[in-house]
C-alpha positions in Angstrom: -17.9 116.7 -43.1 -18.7 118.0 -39.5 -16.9 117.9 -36.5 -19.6 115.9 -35.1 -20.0 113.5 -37.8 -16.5 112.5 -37.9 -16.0 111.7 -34.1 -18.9 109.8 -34.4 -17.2 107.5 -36.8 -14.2 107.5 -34.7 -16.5 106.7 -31.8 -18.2 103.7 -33.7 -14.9 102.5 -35.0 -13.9 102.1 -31.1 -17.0 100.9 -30.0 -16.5 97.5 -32.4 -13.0 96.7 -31.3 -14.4 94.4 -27.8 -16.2 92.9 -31.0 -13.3 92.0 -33.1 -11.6 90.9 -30.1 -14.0 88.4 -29.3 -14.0 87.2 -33.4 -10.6 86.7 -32.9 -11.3 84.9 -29.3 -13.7 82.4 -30.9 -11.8 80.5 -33.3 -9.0 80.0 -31.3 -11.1 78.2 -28.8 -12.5 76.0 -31.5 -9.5 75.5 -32.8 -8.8 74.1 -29.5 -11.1 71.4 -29.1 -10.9 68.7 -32.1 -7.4 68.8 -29.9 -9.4 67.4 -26.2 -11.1 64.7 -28.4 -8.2 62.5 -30.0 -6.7 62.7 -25.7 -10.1 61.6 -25.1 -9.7 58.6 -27.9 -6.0 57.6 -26.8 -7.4 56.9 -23.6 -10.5 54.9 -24.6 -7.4 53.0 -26.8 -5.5 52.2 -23.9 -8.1 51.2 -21.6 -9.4 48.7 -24.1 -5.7 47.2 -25.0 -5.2 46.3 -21.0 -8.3 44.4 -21.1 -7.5 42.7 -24.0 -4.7 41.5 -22.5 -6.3 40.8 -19.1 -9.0 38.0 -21.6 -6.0 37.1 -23.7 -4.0 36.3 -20.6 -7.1 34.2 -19.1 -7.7 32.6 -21.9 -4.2 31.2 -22.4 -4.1 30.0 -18.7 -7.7 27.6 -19.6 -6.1 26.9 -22.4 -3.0 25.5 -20.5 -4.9 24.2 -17.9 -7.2 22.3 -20.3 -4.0 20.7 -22.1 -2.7 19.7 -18.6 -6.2 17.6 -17.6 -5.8 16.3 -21.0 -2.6 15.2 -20.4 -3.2 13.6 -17.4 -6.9 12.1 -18.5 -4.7 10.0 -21.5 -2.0 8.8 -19.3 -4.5 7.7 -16.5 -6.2 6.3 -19.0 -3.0 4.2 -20.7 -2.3 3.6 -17.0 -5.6 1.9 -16.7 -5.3 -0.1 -19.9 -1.8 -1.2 -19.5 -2.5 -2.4 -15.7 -5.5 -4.4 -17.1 -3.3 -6.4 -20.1 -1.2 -7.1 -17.4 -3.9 -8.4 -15.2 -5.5 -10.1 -18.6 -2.1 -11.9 -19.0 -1.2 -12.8 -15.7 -4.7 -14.6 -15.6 -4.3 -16.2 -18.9 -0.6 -18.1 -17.5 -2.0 -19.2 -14.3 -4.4 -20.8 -16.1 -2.3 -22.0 -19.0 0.5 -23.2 -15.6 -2.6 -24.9 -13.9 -3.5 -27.1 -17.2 -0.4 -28.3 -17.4 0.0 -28.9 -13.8 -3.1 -31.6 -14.0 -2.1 -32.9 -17.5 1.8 -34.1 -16.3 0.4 -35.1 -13.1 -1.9 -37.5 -14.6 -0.2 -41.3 -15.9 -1.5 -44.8 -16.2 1.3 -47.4 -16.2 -0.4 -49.1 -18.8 -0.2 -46.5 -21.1 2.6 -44.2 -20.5 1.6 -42.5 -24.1 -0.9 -39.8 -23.1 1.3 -38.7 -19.9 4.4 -38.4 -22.4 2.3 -36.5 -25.0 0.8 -34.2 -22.4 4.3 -33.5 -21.0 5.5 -31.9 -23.9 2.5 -30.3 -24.8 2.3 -26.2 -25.2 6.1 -26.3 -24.2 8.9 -25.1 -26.8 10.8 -27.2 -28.6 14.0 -26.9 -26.0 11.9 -27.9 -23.2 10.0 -30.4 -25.1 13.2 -32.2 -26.2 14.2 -32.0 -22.3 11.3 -33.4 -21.0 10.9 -36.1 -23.7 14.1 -37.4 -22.7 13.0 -37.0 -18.4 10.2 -39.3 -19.3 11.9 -42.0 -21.3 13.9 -41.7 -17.9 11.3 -42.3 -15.7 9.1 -45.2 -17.4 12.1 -47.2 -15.7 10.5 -46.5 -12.3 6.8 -45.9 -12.9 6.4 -49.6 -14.9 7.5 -51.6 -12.0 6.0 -49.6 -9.4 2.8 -49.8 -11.5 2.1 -46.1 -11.1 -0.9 -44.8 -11.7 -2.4 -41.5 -10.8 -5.0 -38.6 -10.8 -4.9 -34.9 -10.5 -7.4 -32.2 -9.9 -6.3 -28.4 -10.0 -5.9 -26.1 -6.6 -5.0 -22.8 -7.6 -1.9 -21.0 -9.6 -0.7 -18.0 -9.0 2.3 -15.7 -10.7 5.5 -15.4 -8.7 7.2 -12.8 -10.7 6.9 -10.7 -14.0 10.0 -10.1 -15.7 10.9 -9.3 -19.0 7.7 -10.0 -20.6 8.1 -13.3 -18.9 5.9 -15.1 -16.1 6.8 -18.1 -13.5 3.3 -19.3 -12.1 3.2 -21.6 -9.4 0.3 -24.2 -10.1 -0.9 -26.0 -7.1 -2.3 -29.9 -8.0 -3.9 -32.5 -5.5 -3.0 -36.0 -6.9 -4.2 -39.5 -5.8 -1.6 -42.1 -6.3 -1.5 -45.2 -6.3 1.4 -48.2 -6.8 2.2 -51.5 -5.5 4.1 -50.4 -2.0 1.0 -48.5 -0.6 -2.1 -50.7 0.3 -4.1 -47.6 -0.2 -3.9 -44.7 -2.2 -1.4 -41.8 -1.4 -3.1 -38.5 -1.5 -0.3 -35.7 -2.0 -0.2 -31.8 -3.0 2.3 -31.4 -6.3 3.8 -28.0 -6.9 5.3 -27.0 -10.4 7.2 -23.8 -11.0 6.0 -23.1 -14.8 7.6 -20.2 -17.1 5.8 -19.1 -19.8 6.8 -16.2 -22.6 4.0 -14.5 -24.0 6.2 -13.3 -27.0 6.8 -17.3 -27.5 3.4 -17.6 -28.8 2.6 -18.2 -24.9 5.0 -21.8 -24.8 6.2 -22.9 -21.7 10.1 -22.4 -21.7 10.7 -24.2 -18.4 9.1 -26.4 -15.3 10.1 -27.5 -12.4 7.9 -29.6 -9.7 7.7 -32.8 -11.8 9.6 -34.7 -9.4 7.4 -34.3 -6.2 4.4 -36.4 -8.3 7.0 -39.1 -9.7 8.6 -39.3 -6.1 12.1 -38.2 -7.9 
């Protein structure tokens, strides 16, 4: 081999090194990417977790908020229906005070029967013994004052509500008449009438009776 030929190969063999250098360059910066992309990945990742939470977090506060109108829609709404029972009731004993108030206001001396009957009617049986007694009582004084007299209702309304228990105060005009007036006495009666509702709606007490008998 030649002198020439030979430093041409040495020649060629330096001319390829940039070459190799660059082969070797290469694969290191691939190497390096697939490296950029799971960076790129973890950040996608967190960004999507802190909006999750952001809807989870919204979501729990309608959810909340819903429970709380609930709430307050069902007790509004046992408000409502207990506030119209108790309106239902109270209307039911002024009515049940007001009946009674005509029916004991109302006696013919000649027949003492249907006032005594009506006396102890819707009443329990404690009152009703009470009262049966009062007007074996008081025939003494209506027979000889020949009393007779008629009732029409006013108005009744509760007084109190306590304990599941009413007092109604029924208002009565009565027309009387007996043998020491020349005319006929016209006269407002008040009775004070309890009634129980868990008593099957009796009347467990009354008071009034006296201003129609003149007692």
């Amino acid at each position: 081999m030649s002198a020439t030929t030979l430093q041409d190969d040495i020649d060629l063999i330096d001319g390829d090194e940039p070459i190799d250098d660059a082969a070797v360059d290469e694969p290191a910066s691939s190497l390096d990417e697939p490296e950029a992309a799971p960076a790129a990945r973890k950040g996608r990742s967190v960004s999507l977790s802190v909006r999750s939470l952001g809807v989870g977090a919204l979501i729990l506060a309608l959810v909340a908020g819903l429970a709380v109108m609930t709430w307050l829609y069902i007790g509004a709404q046992r408000g409502a229906a207990a506030q119209v029972q108790q309106t239902g009731e109270g209307t039911r004993a002024e009515q049940i005070a007001l009946d009674y108030a005509v029916r004991a206001a109302v006696m013919d001396y000649k027949d003492l029967g249907p006032w005594k009957r009506a006396l102890v009617e819707g009443t329990s049986d404690e009152l009703g013994k009470k009262l049966t007694e009062a007007s074996t009582a008081m025939e003494q004084i209506l027979l000889p004052l020949e009393w007779s007299s008629s009732a029409t209702p006013i108005a009744a309304k509760v007084r109190s509500h306590q304990d599941g228990v009413y007092i109604v105060d029924a208002f009565v005009s009565v027309m009387t008449k007996t043998i020491q007036a020349a005319e006929n006495l016209q006269s407002t009666a008040t009775y004070a009438v309890t009634i129980d509702p868990a008593n099957d709606w009796k009347i467990t007490d009354v008071g009034g009776i006296g201003q129609v008998t003149g007692q």
